[in-house]
C-alpha positions in Angstrom: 0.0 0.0 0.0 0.9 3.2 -0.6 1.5 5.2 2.7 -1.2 6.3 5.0 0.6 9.8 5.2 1.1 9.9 1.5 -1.6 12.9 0.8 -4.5 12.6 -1.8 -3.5 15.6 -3.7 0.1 14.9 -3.8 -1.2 11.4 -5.8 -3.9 13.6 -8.1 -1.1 16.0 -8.8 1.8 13.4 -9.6 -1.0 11.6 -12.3 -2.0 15.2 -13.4 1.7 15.7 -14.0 2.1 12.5 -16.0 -0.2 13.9 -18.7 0.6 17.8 -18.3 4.7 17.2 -18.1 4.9 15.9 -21.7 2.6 18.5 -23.1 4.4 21.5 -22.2 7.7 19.9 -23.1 6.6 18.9 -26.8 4.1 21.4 -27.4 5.9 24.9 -29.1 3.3 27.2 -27.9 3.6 26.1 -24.6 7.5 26.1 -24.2 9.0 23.7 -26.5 12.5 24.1 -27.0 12.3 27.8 -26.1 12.4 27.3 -22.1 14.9 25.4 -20.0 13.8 22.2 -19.2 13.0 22.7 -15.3 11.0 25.4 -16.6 9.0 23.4 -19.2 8.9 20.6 -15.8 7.9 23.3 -13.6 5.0 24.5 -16.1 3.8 21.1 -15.9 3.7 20.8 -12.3 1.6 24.3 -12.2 -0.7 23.4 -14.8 -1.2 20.1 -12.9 -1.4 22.1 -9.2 -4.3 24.0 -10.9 -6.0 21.0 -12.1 -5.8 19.0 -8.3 -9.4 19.9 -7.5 -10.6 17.7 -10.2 -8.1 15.5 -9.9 -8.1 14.9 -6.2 -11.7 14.1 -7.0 -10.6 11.3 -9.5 -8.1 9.9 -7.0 -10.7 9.7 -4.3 -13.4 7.8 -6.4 -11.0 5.6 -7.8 -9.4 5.2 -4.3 -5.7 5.3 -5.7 -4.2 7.0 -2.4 -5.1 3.7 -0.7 -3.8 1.7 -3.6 -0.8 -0.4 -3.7 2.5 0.8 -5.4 1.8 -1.5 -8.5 -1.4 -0.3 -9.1 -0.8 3.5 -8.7 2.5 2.9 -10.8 0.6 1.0 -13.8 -1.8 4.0 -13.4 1.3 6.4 -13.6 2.5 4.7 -16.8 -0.9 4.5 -18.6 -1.1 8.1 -18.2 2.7 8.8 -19.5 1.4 6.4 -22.5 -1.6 8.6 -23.4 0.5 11.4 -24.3 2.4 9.0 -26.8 
């Protein structure tokens, strides 16, 4: 299991990252190869801190922050394989 203390929206914003991460670093418009790449990262990790109402939401009807490592990790990679 994940840990007890790990919090929901620290879960919603790590999946919400997995799917906003790639966008801003391939996407021109949005960064591209313009920005540094912790800059393109941290772009992500805003756009995905904006989105963790919704996603906390998501987490907590799918009950991921009680999940097990495996399940929250295959969840991770299907999002990371979206953006392919």
């Amino acid at each position: 299991m994940l840990a007890d203390g790990v919090p929901r929206a620290l879960v919603a914003v790590g999946l919400g990252a997995a799917r906003t991460v790639p966008v801003t670093w391939l996407v021109s418009p949005l960064g591209g190869a313009h920005f540094p790449a912790p800059a393109r990262v941290a772009f992500g990790l805003l756009l995905a801190s904006f989105a963790e109402p919704a996603l906390s939401a998501a987490v907590a009807r799918a009950d991921l922050a009680h999940a097990g490592a495996t399940l929250v990790f295959l969840v991770l990679a299907r999002e990371l394989l979206v953006e392919l």
